[in-house]
N, C-alpha and C positions, 0 to 999 in steps of 0.2 A: 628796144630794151631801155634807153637811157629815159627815153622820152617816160617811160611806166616807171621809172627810182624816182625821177626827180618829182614825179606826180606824188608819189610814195612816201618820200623824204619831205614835200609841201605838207602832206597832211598828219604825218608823226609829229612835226613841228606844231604844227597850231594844235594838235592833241594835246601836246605840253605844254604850251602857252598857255591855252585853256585854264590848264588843271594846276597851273606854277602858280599864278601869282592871285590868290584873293587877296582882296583888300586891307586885312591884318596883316600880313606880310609882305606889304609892299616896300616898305622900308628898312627890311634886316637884309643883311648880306646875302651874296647870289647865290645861287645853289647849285650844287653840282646834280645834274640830273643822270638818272641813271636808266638805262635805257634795258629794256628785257624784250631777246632775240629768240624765239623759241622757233624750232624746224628742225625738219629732219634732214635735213644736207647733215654732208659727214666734214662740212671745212667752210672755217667763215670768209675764204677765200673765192665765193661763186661771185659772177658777172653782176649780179644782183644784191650781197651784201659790199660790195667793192661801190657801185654806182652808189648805193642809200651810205655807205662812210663821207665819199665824195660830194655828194649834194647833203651832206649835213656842214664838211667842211667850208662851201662856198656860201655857207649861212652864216660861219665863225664857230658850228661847234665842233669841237675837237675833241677826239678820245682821250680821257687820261689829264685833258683841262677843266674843261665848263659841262662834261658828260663822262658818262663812265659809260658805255656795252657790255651788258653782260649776255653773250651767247650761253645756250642752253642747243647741243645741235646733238639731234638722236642719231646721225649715221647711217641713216637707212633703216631704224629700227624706230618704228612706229608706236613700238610699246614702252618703251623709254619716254613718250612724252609726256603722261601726266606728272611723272615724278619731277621732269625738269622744270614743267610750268609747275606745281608745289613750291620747288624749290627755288623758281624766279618772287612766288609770293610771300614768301618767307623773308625773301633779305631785306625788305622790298625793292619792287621797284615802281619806279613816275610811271610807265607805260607800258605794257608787253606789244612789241611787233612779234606780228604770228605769220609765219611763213604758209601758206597754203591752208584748204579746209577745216582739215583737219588737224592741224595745230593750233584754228582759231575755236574749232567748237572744246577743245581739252583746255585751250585758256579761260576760255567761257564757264568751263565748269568749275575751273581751281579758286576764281576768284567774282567777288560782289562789288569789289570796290574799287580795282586798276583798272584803267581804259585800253584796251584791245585796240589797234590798230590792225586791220589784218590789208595785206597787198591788194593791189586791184585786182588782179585775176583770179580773188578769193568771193566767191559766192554765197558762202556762210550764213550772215544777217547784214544786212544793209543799213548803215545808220540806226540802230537803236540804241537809246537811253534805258539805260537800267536806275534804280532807285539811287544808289551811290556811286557808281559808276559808269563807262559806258564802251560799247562795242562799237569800233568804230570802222569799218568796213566799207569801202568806197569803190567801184568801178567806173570806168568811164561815162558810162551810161546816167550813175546817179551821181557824180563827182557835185553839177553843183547845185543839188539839195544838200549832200555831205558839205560842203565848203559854209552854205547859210547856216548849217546847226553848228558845226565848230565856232562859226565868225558868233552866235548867240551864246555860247559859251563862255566866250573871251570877257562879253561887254560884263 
């Protein structure tokens, strides 16, 4: 389990990276990013949002510092999630991490333009680019085809 967060936590990171810093903005003040958690757990307290806090923290980011979370968590109720990914694209946010399939294919549809990170054990789309943004979905298996399209991203 730690081993799939920090894998997890690696490639929400270079998501952001990615997508933080073009070239206009390289020299104004740092930005607080703000992270969108979309899933249907009923408490942001699972083994799996605890491990992805912790491998963000041994990077240096810290909630409430250089990052803001903002959970959207349906509870077990499945139909509660298009409204919450809505309302993750509304505030906005830098990223949505999508907790399992089916919280990545409703992020998929809420939004054109924020990058979808969805977990490894999410089978959804695998690395695709969309015109303004992108789906970003990684398992072990295509980790590093995902790791070269991020690292082309960045440059």
């Amino acid at each position: 389990m730690r081993s799939r967060a920090v894998f997890f936590v690696a490639m929400a990171l270079c998501a952001l990276v990615a997508n933080a810093f073009p070239p206009a903005l390289a020299q104004q003040p740092r930005k607080v990013f703000r992270i969108g958690i979309l899933s249907p757990a009923a408490s942001p307290s699972t083994k799996l949002f605890n491990a992805f806090r912790e491998g963000l923290h041994d990077r240096g980011y810290v909630d409430g510092r250089n990052i803001t979370i903002e959970y959207r968590l349906a509870a077990g109720d499945i139909n509660r999630l298009p409204a919450m990914a809505n309302e993750l694209v509304r505030l906005p946010v830098d990223i949505i991490v999508a907790d399992g399939s089916k919280s990545a294919q409703i992020a998929h549809e809420a939004t054109q333009t924020i990058p979808i990170m969805c977990n490894p054990r999410t089978r959804f789309i695998v690395c695709r680019r969309r015109s303004e943004g992108a789906i970003l979905c990684c398992n072990y298996r295509e980790s590093e085809e995902c790791r070269s399209k991020l690292a082309g991203r960045a440059s």
